[in-house]
C-alpha positions in Angstrom: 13.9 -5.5 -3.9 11.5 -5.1 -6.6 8.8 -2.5 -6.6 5.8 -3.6 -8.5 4.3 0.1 -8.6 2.8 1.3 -12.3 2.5 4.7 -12.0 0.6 7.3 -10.3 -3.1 8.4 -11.2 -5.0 11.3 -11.0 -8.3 10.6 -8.9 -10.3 13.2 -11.0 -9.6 12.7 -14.4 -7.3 9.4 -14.8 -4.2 11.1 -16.2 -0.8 8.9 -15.4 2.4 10.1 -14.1 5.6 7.9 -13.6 5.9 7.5 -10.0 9.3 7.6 -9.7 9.2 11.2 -10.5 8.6 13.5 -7.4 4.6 14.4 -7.1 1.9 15.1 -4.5 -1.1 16.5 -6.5 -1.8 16.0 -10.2 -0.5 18.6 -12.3 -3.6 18.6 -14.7 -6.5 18.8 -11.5 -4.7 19.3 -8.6 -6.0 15.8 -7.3 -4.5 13.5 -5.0 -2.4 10.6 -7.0 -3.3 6.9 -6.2 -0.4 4.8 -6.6 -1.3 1.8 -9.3 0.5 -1.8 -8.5 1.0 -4.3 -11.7 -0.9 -7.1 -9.1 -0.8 -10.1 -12.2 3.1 -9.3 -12.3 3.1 -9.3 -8.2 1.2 -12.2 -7.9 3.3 -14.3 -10.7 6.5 -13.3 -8.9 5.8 -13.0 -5.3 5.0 -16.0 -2.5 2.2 -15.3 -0.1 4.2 -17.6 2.5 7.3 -15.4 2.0 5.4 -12.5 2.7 3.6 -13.7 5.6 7.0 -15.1 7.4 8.5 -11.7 7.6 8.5 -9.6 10.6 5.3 -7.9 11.1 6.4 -4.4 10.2 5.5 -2.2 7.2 8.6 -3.4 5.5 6.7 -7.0 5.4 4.8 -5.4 2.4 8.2 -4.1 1.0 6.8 -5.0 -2.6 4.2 -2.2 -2.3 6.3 0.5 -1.3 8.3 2.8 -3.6 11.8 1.6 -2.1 14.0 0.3 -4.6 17.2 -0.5 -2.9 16.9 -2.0 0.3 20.2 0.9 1.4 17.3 3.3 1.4 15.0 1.4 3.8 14.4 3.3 7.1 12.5 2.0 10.4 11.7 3.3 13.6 11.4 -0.4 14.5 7.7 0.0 13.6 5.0 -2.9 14.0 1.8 -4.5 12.8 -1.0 -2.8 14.0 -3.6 -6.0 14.6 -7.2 -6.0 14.0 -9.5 -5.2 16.8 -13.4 -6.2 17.4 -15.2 -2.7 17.7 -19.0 -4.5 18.8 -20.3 -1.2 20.2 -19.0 0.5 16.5 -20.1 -2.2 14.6 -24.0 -1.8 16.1 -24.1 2.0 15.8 -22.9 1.8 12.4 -25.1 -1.6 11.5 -21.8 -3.4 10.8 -22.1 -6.0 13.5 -19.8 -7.5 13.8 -17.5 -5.2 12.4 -14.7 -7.7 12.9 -14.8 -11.3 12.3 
């Protein structure tokens, strides 16, 4: 299985790391990393229909994970969490509705 992460970012001054190299916190800032996805290479060589007909676990988005050999893939039999209106949320934040 494919992984179409880039690398890892520093969220306070940009710096890259490879992020298949073991990091929590930017060496240069001590930052959190964001992971960066090649999304033009993801969406070239992945079908939205394939994606949506797998189970509706984590391991649905298996693309966007850093799991490169599907012998290393572990589940608690985790599922989708769904999307819930929240009207009395939505009005006290002025987001109404804050699910559509």
């Amino acid at each position: 299985m494919p992984s179409y992460i880039d690398h890892l970012e520093c969220t306070q001054c940009g710096k890259t790391y490879a992020y298949n190299e073991l990091s929590t916190v930017s060496a240069c800032c001590g930052k959190v990393l964001f992971v960066r996805y090649d999304l033009p290479r993801l969406r070239r060589e992945v079908n939205r229909d394939a994606i949506i007909g797998r189970p509706p676990n984590m391991w649905q988005f298996a693309e966007l994970l850093p799991v490169e050999d599907p012998k290393n893939v572990v589940t608690l039999g985790e599922g989708g969490t769904p999307l819930l209106e929240a009207p009395i949320l939505g009005k006290k934040i002025g987001l109404e509705p804050l699910v559509h």
